[in-house]
C-alpha positions in Angstrom: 0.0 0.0 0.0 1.4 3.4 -0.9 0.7 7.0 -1.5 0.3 7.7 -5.1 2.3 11.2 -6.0 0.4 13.9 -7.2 -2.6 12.6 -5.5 -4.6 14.4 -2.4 -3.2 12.7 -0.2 -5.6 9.6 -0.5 -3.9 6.1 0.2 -4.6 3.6 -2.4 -3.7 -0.1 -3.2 -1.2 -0.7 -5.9 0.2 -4.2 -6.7 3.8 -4.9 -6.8 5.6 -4.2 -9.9 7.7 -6.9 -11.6 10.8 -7.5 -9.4 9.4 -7.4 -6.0 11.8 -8.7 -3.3 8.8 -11.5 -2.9 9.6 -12.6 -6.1 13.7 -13.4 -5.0 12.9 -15.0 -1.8 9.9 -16.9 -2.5 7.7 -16.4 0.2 4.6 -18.9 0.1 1.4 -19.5 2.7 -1.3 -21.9 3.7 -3.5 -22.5 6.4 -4.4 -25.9 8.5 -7.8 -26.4 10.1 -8.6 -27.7 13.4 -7.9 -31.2 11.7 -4.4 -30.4 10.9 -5.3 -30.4 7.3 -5.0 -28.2 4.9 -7.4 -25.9 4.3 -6.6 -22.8 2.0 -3.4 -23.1 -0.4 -1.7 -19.9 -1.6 -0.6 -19.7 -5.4 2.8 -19.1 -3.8 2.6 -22.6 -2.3 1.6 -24.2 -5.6 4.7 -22.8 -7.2 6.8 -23.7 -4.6 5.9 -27.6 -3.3 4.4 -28.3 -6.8 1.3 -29.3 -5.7 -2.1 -27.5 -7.4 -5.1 -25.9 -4.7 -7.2 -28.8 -5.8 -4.4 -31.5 -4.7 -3.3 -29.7 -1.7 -6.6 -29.0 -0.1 -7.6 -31.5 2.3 -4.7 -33.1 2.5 -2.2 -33.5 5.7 0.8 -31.0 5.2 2.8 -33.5 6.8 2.6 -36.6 5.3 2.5 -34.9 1.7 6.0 -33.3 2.5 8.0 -34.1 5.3 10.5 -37.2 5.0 8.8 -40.4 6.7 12.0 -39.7 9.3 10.2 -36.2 10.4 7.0 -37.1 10.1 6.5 -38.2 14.0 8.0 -35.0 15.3 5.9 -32.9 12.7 2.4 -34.3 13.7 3.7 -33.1 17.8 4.4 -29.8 16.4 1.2 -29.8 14.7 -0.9 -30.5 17.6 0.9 -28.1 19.7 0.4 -25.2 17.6 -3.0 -26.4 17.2 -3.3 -26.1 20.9 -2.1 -22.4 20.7 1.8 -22.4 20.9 3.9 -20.4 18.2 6.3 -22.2 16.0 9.0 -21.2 13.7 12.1 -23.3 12.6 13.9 -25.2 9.5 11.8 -27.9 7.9 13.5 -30.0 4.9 10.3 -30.8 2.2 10.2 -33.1 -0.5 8.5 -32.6 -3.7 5.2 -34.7 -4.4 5.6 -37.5 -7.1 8.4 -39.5 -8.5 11.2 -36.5 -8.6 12.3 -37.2 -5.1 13.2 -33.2 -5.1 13.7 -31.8 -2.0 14.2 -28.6 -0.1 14.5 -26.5 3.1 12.2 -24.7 3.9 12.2 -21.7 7.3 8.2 -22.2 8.2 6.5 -19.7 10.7 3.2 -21.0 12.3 1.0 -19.0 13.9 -2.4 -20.0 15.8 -5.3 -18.7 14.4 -9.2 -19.5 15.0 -12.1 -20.1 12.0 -14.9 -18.0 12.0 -16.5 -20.3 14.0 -14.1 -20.1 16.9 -12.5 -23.5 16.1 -8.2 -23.6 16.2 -6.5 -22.9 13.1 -3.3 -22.0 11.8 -1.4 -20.1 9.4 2.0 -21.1 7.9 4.2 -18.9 6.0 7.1 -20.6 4.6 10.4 -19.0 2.9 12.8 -21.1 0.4 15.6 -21.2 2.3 18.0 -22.1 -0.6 16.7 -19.5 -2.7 17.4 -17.0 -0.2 20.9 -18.5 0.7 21.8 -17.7 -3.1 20.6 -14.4 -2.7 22.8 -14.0 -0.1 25.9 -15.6 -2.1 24.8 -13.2 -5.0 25.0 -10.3 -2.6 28.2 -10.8 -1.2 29.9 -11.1 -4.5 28.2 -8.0 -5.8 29.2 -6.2 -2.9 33.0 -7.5 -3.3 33.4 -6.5 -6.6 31.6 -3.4 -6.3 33.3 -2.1 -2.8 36.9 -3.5 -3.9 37.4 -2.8 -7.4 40.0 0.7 -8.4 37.7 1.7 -10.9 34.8 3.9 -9.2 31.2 2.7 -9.4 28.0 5.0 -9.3 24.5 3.5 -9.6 21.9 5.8 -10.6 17.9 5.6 -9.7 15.3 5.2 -12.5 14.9 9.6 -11.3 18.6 10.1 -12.0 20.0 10.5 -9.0 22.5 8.7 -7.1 21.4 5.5 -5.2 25.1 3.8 -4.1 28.5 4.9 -5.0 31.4 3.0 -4.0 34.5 3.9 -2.3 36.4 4.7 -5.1 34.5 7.2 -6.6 33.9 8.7 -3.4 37.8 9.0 -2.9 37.8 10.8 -6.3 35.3 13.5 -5.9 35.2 13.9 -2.0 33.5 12.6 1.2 31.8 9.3 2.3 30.7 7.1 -0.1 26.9 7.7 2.0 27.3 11.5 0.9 26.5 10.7 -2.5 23.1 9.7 -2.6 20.8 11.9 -3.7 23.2 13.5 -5.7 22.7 14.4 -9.6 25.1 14.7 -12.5 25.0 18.8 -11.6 26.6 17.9 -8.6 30.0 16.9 -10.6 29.6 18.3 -14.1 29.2 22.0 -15.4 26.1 22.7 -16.5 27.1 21.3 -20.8 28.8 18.6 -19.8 26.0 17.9 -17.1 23.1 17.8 -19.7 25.2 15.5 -21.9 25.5 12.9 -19.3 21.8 13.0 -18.3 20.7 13.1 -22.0 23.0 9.7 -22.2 22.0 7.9 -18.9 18.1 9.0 -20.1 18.8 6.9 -23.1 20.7 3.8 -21.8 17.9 3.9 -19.3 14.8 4.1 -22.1 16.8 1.7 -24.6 19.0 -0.6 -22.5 21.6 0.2 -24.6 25.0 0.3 -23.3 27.5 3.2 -23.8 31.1 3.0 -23.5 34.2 4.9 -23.2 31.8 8.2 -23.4 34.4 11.4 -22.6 33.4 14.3 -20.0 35.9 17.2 -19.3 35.1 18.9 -15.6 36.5 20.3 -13.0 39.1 18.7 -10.8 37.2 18.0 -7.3 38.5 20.4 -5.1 41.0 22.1 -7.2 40.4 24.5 -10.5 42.0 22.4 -12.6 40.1 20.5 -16.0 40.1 16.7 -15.8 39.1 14.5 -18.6 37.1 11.4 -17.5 35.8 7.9 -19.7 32.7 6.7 -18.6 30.9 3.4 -19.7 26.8 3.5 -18.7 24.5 0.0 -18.8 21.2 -0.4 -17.6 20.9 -2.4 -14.8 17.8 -5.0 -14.4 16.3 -6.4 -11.9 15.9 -10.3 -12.2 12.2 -10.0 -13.9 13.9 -7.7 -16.2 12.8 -4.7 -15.0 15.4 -1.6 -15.1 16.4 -0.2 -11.3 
């Protein structure tokens, strides 16, 4: 939910566009009945255990996914959530059917009742792996971008800076932090500027890549002229949308 700009002020409902961070980590959710079966099955869940609504529904959530090994201590933790207790924890799946795939999932189970005052409860599960390659994807974007000599600036979709790493910050002055926010006005004179932002407007609209594009400005902190190569490339989310 968010406040549309240019509005009165009036909140509104907007879906999430493509590339949501729910789309990375793969958030799914159900819900068990007072029988410990299960009773409402998310999309999310379909995609994720492989198993349609109309299979799902019905059926126990442990027996259809645990290993045999876990299935004793699953049906406890069922019944004490059931009887009111929190759970959350690590939970290895398997996939329905003859694939034998399996997975690890991080489950959160809260009590809940029915409309008719009965116990409940409502599971939301995250792929574990997924978000554990996330993380690995992370770290090595964040190695290459805080360690290489060469400086890095990422600009927002509004043209203004969102991250800069150390090296450029070393170049033109301050914290790496003191760049965001920042526009190409803020390091460019006012011809040079407008190039730049004409180019990263069209990289942005085109996804075309520009290389070795020359600048000439001012040498940060001094009044000297320095000549600077820049390359520009859109960057995309991983639905394909620019950032």
């Amino acid at each position: 939910m968010s406040e549309i700009p240019g509005t009165t002020g009036d909140v509104v409902w907007q879906s999430s566009p493509p590339g949501s961070i729910y789309d990375y980590i793969r958030v799914a959710s159900f819900s068990i009945g007072a029988d410990g079966l299960i009773e409402q099955w998310s999309r999310r869940a379909a995609g994720l255990f492989g198993m349609a609504a109309d299979e799902a529904i019905g059926r126990d959530p442990v027996e259809a996914f645990m290993p045999a090994e876990l299935r004793s201590d699953g049906h406890r933790r069922v019944g004490e959530i059931l009887d009111g207790k929190e759970w959350t924890g690590l939970v290895p799946f398997r996939m329905p059917g003859e694939s034998g795939a399996h997975g690890l999932a991080e489950v959160y189970v809260m009590p809940s009742e029915t409309a008719d005052g009965e116990r409940a409860a409502l599971c939301i599960v995250v792929d574990v792996r997924a978000l554990r390659r996330i993380e690995t994807d992370l770290a090595a974007s964040q190695a290459i971008f805080g360690q290489s000599p060469f400086g890095f600036v990422l600009f927002g979709t509004d043209f203004t800076v969102v991250r800069a790493n150390q090296r450029f910050a070393t170049v033109f002055g301050g914290a790496a932090d003191d760049h965001r926010g920042r526009t190409v006005d803020d390091y460019l004179p006012g011809p040079e500027a407008e190039r730049l932002a004409a180019t990263l407007k069209r990289v942005l609209e085109t996804g075309e890549s520009v290389t070795d594009l020359q600048l000439v400005g001012p040498t940060p902190g001094g009044t000297g002229r320095r000549h600077w190569s820049m390359n520009l490339y859109r960057v995309h989310s991983g639905a394909g949308r620019p950032v």
